[in-house]
N, C-alpha and C positions, 0 to 999 in steps of 0.2 A: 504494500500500500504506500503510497507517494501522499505526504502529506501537504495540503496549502503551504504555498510559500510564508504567509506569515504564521502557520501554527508550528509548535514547535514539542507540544507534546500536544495526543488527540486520544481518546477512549471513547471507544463506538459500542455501543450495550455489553460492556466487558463482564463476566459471571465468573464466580471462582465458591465451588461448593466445598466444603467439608464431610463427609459422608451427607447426611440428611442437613445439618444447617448451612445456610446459603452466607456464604461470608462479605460478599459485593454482589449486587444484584441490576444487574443490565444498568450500570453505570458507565454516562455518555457524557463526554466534556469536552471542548478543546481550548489550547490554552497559546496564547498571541504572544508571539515575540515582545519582550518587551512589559507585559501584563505582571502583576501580583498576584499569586491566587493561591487560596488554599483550602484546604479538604475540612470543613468542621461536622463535628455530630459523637455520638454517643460514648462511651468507651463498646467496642464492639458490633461495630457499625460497620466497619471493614474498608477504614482510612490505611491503614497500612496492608492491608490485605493488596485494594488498591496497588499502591505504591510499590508495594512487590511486582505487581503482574506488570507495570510500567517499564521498573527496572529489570524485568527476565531474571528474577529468583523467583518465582512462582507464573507456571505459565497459566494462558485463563481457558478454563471450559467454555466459553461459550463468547464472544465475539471479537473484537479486538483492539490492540491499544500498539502508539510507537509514541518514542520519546525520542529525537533528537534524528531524527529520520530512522531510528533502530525499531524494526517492528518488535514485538511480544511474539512468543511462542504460543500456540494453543493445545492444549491437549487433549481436547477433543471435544464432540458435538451435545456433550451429556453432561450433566451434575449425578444423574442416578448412581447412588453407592457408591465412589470412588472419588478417589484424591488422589489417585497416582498423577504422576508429568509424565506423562508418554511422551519417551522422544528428547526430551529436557535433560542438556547435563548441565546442572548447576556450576559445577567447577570449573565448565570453561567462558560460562556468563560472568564471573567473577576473577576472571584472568589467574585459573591456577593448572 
């Protein structure tokens, strides 16, 4: 996905389940060169959950997000029963 020239991080109905609790729910934003923005709400609301699937340490089940022209990984079409990252190696998202 090729994002607006002036966005610079975008998330398009991004989901990221935990078995049955849904931790971000089709969470959609994009954010302007330039702009302030920040994620407020509950503890468990899934602000960092979020933030993970942005920076690619948690890829998202269900739609998608890039940050810096770097897409998110998806790990698949479903929340049902599962939390694995198919496909996802963490250590080399994280330059190890």
């Amino acid at each position: 996905m090729k994002l607006p020239s002036a966005s610079i991080v975008e998330a398009q109905a991004i989901t990221r389940c935990f078995g049955s609790p849904v931790a971000a729910d089709a969470v959609t934003f994009p954010v302007s060169a330039g702009e302030v923005f920040g994620l407020v709400g509950p503890n468990g609301a899934g602000k960092t959950t979020v933030i993970k699937m942005l920076t690619n340490f948690v890829a998202a089940h269900i739609g998608h997000g890039a940050a810096l022209r770097y897409s998110s990984p998806r790990a698949g079409n479903t929340c049902a029963g599962s939390s694995d990252v198919h496909g996802f190696d963490r250590g080399a998202a994280i330059g190890r």
